[in-house]
N, C-alpha and C positions, 0 to 999 in steps of 0.2 A: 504493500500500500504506500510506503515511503518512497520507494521510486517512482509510484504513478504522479503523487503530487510534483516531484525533482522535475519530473517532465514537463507537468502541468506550467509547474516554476519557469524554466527555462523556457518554454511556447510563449509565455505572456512576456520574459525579457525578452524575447526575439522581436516580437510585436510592439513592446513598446520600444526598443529601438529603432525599428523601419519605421514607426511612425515617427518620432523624432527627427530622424536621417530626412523622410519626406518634409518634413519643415522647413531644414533648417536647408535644403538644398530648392525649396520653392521659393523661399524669403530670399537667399544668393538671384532667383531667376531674376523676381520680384524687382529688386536693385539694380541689379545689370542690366536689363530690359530696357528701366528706365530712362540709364543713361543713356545708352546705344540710339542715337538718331539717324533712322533710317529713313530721312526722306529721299522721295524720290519721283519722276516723274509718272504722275495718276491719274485717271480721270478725275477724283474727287477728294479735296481735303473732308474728315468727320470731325466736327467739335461733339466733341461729347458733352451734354448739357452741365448745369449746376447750376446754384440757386441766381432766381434773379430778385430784384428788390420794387414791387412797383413798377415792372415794365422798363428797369435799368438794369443791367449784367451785374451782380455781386462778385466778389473780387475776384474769386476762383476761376468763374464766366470770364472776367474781365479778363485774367492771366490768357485763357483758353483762346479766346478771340484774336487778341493780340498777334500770337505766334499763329494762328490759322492766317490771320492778316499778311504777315510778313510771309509764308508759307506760298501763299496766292501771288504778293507782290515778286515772289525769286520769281514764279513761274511753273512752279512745284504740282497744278492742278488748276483747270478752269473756272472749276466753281466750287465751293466750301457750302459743306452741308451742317446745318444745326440744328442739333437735335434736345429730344425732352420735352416734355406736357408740363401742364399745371396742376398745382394743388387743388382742392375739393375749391370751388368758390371763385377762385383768383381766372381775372380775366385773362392775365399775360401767361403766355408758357416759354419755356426756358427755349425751345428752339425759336422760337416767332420771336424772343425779346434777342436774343442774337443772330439774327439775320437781319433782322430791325437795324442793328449797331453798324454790323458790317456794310450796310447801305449807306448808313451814315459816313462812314468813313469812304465811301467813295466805289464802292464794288457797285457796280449794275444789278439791275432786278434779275435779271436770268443766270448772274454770277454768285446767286448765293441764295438756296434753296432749304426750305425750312422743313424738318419733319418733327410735326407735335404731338409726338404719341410717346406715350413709358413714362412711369418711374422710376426705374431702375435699369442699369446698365445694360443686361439682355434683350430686354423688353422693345428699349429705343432702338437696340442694333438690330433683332430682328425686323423690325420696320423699315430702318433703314436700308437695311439689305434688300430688301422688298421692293422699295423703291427704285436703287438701283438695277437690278434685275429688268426692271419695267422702262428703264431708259438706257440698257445696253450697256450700264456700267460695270467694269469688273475689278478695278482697281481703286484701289485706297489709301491715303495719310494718314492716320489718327491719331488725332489731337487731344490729348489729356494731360492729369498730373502725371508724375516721373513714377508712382507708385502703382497706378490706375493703368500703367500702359499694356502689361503682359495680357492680362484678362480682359481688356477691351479689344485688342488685336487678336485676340484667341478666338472670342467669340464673335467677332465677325470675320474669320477667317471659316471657324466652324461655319456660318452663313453660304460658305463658297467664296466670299471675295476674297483677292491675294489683294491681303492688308500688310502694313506697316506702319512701325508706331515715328512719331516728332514726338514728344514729349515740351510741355511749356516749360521755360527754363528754371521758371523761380518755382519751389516746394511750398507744403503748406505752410512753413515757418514755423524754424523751431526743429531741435531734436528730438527733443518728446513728442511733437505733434505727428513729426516723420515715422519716428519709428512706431507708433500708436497705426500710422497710415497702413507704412510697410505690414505687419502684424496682422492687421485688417485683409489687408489684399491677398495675404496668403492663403486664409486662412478660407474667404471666399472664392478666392482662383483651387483651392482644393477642393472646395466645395461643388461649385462648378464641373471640376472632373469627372467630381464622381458619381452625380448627376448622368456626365456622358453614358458612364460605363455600365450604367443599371438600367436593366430592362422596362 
């Protein structure tokens, strides 16, 4: 009976060590990912949504927009897509208040195309994959935080489009916010996976 447990013992360190091993080698991806800027030329820059304030980009948006901005300005892609819905009530949704800006700033109507659906990262890229599909596109930038990038280029890669990530330059601010982010994104980008892999 002492050796069944020994076994028992050892099966569960084995386990929690590959769970561990998986962490701490998704959180490496996590990081590197982010910094790696793989732009390149595509039919379409993606912002990925985040909070807006009253129909104005909140900072994250702001950061987001920006580097889509200068992304479009190298020549990187024709038109920048932005994506994200609204909250219960609220008139503005995060793709319509950033494509809103990007006009503002001087892009053409037909150079920056809003998709207002999701709240959550899947959700938008499903949709957005959708759309492009529906206009022949098969290529993509996408544009998030440095922590945010493996898992939004994953899952709309999963979509069929060959994505690659920009990453906006500046992080959430802060080491504790970062590593809080990083931590997060792992632990959803494993989530995610495994998702894929269950029937």
């Amino acid at each position: 009976m002492r050796g069944f447990f020994r076994v028992v013992g050892w099966v569960l360190r084995l386990v929690a060590a590959a769970a561990v091993i998986a962490l701490v080698v998704t959180a490496v991806r996590v990081v590197l990912t982010g910094r790696d800027d793989e732009r390149r030329a595509s039919d379409v820059i993606v912002v990925l949504g985040a909070a807006q304030l009253d129909g104005t980009p909140g900072p994250v948006l702001q950061q987001r927009l920006e580097h889509a901005l200068e992304l479009h300005q190298e020549g990187v892609a024709p038109v920048v897509v932005t994506t994200g819905g609204a909250l219960a009530g609220d008139p503005f949704t995060e793709g319509g208040v950033g494509r809103q800006w990007l006009i503002d700033q001087g892009l053409a109507q037909d150079e920056a195309l809003a998709v207002e659906v999701g709240r959550d990262t899947v959700t938008s890229l499903e949709a957005t994959a959708e759309v492009m599909r529906d206009r022949g596109w098969d290529t993509a930038v996408v544009v998030t935080d440095r922590p945010h990038v493996l898992r939004s280029v994953t899952m709309l890669q999963d979509q069929g489009v060959d994505a690659v990530g920009s990453a906006a330059e500046r992080g959430p601010g802060g080491w504790w916010l970062t590593a809080r982010y990083v931590t997060r994104e792992t632990f959803a980008y494993l989530h995610y996976e495994s998702q894929q892999v269950l029937p």
